[in-house]
C-alpha positions as CSV (number, residue, x, y, z in Angstrom):
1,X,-2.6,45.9,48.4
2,X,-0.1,46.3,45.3
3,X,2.1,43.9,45.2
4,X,5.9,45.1,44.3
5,X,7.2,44.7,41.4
6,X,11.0,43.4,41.5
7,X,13.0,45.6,38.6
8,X,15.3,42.9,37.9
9,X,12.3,40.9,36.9
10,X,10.7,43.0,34.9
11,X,13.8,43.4,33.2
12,X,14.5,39.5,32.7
13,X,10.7,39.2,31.0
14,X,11.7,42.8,28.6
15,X,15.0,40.2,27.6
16,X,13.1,37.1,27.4
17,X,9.8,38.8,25.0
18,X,13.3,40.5,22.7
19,X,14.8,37.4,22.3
20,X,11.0,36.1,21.3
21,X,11.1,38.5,18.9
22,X,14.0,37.8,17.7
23,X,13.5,34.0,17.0
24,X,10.5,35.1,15.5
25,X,12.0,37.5,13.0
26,X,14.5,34.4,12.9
27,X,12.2,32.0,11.6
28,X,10.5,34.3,9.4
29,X,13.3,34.9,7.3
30,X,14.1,31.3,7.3
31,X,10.7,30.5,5.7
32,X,10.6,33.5,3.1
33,X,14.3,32.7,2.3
34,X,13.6,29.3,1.7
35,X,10.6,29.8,-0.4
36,X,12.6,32.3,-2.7
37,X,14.7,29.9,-2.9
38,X,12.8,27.3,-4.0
39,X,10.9,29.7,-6.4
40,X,14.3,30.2,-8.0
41,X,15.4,26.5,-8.1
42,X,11.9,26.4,-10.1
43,X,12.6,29.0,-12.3
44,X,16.0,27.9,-13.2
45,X,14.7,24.3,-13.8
46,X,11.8,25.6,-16.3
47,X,14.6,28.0,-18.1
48,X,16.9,24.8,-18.3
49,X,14.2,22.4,-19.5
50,X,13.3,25.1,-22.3
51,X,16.9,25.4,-23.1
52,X,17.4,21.5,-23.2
53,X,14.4,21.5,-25.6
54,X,15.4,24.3,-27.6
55,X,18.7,22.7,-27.9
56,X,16.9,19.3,-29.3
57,X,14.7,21.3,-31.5
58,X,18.6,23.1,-33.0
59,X,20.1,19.2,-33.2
60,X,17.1,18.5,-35.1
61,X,17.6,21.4,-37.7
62,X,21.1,20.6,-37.9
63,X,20.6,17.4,-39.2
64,X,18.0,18.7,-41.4
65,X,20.1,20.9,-43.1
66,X,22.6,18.1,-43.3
67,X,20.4,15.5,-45.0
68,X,19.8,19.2,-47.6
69,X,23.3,19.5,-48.1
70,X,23.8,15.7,-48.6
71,X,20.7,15.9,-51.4
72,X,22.0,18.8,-52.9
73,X,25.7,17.3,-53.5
74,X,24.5,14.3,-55.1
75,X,22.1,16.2,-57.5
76,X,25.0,18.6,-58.9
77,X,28.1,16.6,-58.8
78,X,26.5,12.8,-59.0
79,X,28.9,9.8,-57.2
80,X,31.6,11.8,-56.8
81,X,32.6,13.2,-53.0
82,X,35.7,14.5,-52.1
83,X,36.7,17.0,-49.4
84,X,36.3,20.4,-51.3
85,X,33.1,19.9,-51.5
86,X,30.2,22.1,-49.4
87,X,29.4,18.9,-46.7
88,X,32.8,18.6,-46.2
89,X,33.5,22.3,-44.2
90,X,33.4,23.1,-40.5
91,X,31.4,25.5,-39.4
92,X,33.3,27.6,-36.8
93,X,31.7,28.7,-33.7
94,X,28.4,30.6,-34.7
95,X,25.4,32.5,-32.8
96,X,22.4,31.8,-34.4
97,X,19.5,34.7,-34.2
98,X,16.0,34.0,-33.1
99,X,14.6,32.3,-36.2
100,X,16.9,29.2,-35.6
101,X,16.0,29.1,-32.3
102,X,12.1,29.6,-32.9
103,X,12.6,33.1,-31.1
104,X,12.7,31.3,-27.6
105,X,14.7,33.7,-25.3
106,X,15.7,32.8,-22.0
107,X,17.5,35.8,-21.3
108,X,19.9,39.2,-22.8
109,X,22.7,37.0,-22.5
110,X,21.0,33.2,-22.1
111,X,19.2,33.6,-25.0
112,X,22.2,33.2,-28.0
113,X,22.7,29.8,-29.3
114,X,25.7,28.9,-30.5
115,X,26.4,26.2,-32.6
116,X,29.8,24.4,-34.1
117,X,30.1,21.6,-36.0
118,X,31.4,19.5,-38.8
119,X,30.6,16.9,-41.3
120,X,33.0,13.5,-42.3
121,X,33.0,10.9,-44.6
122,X,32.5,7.6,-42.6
123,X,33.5,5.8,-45.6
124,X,36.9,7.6,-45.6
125,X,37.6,4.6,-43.0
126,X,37.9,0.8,-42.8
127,X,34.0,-0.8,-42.8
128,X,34.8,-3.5,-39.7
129,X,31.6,-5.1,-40.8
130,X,32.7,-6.1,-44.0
131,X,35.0,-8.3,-42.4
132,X,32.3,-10.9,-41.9
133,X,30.2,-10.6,-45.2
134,X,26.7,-12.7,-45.8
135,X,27.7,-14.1,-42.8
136,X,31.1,-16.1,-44.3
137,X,34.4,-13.9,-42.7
138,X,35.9,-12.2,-46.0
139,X,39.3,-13.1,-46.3
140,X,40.6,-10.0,-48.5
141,X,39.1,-7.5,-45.6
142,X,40.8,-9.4,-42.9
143,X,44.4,-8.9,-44.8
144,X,43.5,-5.1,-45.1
145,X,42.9,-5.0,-41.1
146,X,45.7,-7.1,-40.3
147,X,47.8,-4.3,-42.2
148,X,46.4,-1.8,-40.5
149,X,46.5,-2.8,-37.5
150,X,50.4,-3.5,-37.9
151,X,50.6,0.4,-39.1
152,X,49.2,1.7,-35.5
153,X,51.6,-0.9,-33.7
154,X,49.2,-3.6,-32.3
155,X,48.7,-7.0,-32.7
156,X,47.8,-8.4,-36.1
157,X,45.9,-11.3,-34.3
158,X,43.1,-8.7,-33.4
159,X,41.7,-9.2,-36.6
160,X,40.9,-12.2,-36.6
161,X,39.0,-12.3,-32.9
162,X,36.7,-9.2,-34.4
163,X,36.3,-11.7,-37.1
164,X,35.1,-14.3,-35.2
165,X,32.9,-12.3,-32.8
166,X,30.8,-10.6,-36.0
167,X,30.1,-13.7,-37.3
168,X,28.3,-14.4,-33.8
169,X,26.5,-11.2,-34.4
170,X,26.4,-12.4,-38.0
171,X,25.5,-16.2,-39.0
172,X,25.5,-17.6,-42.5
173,X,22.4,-18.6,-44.2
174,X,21.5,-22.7,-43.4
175,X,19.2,-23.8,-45.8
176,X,18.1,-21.0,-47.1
177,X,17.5,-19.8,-43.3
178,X,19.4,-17.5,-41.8
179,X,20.8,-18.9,-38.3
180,X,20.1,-16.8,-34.6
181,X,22.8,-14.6,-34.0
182,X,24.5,-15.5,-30.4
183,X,25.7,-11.8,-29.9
184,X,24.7,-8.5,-30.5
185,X,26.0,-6.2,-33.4
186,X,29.0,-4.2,-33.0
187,X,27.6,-0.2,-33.7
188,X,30.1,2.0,-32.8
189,X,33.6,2.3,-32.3
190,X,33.3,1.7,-28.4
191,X,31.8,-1.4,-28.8
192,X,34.9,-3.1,-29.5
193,X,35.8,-3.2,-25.6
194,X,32.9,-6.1,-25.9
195,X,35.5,-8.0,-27.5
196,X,38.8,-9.8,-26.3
197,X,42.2,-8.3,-26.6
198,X,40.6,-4.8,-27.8
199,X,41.9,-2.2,-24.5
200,X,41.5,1.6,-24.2
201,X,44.9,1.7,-25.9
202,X,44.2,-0.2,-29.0
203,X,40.0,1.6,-29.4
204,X,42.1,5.1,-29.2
205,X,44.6,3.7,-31.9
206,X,42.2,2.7,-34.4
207,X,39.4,6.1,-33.7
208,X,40.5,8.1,-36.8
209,X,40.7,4.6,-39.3
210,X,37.5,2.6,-38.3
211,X,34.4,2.4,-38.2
212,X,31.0,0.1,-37.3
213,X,28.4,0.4,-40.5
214,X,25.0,-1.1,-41.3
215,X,24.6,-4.1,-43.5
216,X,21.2,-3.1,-43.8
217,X,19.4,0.5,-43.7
218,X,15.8,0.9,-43.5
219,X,14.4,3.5,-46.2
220,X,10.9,4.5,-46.2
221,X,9.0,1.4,-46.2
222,X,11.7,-0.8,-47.8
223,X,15.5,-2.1,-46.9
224,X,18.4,-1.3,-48.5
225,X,21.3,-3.3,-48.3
226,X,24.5,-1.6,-47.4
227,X,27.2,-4.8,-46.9
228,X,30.7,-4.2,-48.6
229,X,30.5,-0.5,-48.3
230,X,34.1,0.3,-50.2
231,X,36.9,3.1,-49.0
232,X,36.4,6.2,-50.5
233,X,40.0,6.9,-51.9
234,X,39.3,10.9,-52.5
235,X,38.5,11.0,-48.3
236,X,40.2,8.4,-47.1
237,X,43.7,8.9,-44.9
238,X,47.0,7.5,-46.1
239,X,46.7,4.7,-43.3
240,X,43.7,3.2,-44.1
241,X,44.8,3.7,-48.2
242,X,47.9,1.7,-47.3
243,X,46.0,-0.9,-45.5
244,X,43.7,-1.0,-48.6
245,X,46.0,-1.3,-51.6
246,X,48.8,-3.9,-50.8
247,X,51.2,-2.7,-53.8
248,X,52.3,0.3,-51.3
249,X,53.6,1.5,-48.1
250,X,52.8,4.0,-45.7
251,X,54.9,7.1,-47.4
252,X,53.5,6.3,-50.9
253,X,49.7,6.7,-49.6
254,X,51.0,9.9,-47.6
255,X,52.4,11.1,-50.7
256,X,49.4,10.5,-52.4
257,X,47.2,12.3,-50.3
258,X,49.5,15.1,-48.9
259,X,51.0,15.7,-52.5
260,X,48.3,14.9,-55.3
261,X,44.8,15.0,-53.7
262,X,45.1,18.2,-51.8
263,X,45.1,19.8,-55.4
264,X,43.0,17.7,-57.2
265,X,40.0,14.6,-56.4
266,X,39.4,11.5,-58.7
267,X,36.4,10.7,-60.7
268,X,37.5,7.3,-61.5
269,X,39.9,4.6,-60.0
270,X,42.0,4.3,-63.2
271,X,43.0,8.2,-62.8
272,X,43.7,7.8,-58.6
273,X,45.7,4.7,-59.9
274,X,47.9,6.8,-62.5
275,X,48.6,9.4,-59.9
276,X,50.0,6.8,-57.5
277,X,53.5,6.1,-57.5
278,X,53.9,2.9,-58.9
279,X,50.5,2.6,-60.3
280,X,49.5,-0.1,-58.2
281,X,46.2,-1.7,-58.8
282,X,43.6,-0.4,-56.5
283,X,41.1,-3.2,-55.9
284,X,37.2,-2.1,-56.7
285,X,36.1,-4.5,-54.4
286,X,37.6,-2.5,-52.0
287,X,37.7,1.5,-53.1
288,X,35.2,3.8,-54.7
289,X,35.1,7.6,-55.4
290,X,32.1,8.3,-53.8
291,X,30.4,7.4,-50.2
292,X,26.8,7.0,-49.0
293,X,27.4,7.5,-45.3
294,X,28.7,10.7,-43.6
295,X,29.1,11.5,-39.6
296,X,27.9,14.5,-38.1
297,X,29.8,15.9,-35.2
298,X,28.4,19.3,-33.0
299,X,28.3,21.1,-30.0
300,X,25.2,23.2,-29.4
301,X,24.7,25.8,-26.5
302,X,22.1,27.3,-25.3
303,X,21.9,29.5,-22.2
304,X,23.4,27.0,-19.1
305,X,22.6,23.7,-20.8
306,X,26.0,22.4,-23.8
307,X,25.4,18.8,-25.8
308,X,27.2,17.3,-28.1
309,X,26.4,14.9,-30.4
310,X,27.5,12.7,-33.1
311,X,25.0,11.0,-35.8
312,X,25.4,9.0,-38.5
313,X,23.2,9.9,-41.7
314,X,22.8,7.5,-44.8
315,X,22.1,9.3,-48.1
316,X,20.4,6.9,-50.5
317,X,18.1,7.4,-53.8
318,X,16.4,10.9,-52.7
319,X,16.6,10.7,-49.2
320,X,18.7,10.8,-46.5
321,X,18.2,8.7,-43.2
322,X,19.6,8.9,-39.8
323,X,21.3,5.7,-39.0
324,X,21.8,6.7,-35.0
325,X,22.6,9.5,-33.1
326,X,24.6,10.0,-29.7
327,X,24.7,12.6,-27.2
328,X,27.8,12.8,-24.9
């Protein structure tokens, strides 16, 4: 005997195997959605690792064809730098082609480089280091810190607690042995907030005048050494020149350098002297016409992934040498 089937049933299972269905078809898309999702999070993480590495392999030719320009300079116009020379212009926003970027392309758009940069003297500023030389504080670099330290309004005392805290970094020779340091070397600029009285305030006041340079630079299989690296007076700004040369003030050096040097550079100290008002003696203990070290500042993009970076670069005797490099 059939056994009757009850419609409302048989419509409750047809709802019950749609909504199956359903949940199913649910589910499904979950699981294909999430796997093209994690293909493309694995796709975008091989094109931004080829871009970060392209972008290494660009930093790496920019500093190469800064240590060329560097070489070249000092072949065809000997000790003499000043600011019309090549190393010394910016190069403006550029998109290199494929054979800069060893015709990697990530995509139509992705795929440009673009690079911007520029080069400085880092001897157009104040060499803190020098004011602890062979490990005995150097009174004469001390006074020219103290001076311009009072030109960016903050305390003169400063200098002499940077003095004191190099010379940890720094220790004399003691019986012909030199003794251990009890702190680490200053290298850059930011690692004045190590030491007491130096705030945000004071590190952003002295950025465009200072500057943390070796004593000692490793070239080749040998060691050059580097202390009392002078001011380069055809680079350097009127507030470090006024700190320099005690014999004038702030407008003098400003005169100097807005007036006389835009139209002209110095081969010799006794010439910058006579174009000084005053002529006031410009110590060569101190200044120099040329420089040996030379900061390199860029930003390089490539597709997503932007760095920049600033290195220092040596040039010595036929080569140059990169001192340090930092990405930011």
């Amino acid at each position: 005997m059939r056994r009757a089937v009850h419609p409302g049933r048989s419509a409750a299972q047809r709802g019950v195997a749609i909504i199956s269905v359903l949940l199913l078809i649910t589910l499904a898309t979950l699981i294909v959605s999430g796997l093209f999702w994690r293909e493309h999070v694995t796709v975008r993480s091989v094109e931004n690792r080829l871009a970060l590495a392209q972008m290494r392999w660009i930093e790496t030719a920019v500093l190469d064809w800064a240590s060329v320009v560097l070489r070249v300079d000092r072949s065809t116009t000997g000790a003499v730098d000043h600011l019309g020379e090549l190393w010394a212009t910016p190069v403006a926003d550029t998109v290199l082609d494929e054979t800069v970027t060893g015709g990697a392309r990530i995509s139509d758009e992705g795929g440009k480089a673009r690079l911007a940069g520029q080069m400085f003297d880092a001897q157009a500023r104040m060499n803190l280091n020098n004011l602890v030389i062979d490990g005995l504080p150097s009174a004469v670099h001390r006074e020219a810190f103290e001076r311009l330290l009072a030109t960016v309004g903050r305390p003169e005392s400063l200098a002499g607690l940077l003095q004191m805290r190099l010379q940890q970094a720094y220790p004399p020779l003691v019986q012909g042995h030199r003794a251990p340091a009890s702190a680490l070397p200053l290298l850059k600029l930011a690692d004045l907030r190590s030491v007491p009285g130096f705030d945000e305030a004071t590190i952003a006041a002295l950025e465009p005048f200072v500057v943390f340079l070796p004593k000692r630079v490793r070239v080749g299989a040998g060691e050059v050494v580097t202390e009392g690296s002078k001011i380069n007076v055809n680079t350097a700004p009127p507030e470090v020149l006024a700190a320099v040369i005690d014999e004038i003030d702030l407008q003098s050096a400003r005169r100097f350098v807005e007036g006389v040097r835009q139209r002209t550079f110095f081969a010799s100290l006794d010439v910058a002297r006579s174009r000084f008002d005053g002529s006031p003696t410009l110590p060569a203990n101190l200044l120099s016409v040329g420089s040996d070290f030379f900061l390199v500042r860029g930003m390089v993009r490539f597709g997503r992934v932007e760095s920049q970076s600033e290195a220092l670069l040596y040039r010595g005797t036929g080569r140059v040498e990169l001192i340090w490099q930092h990405r930011y």
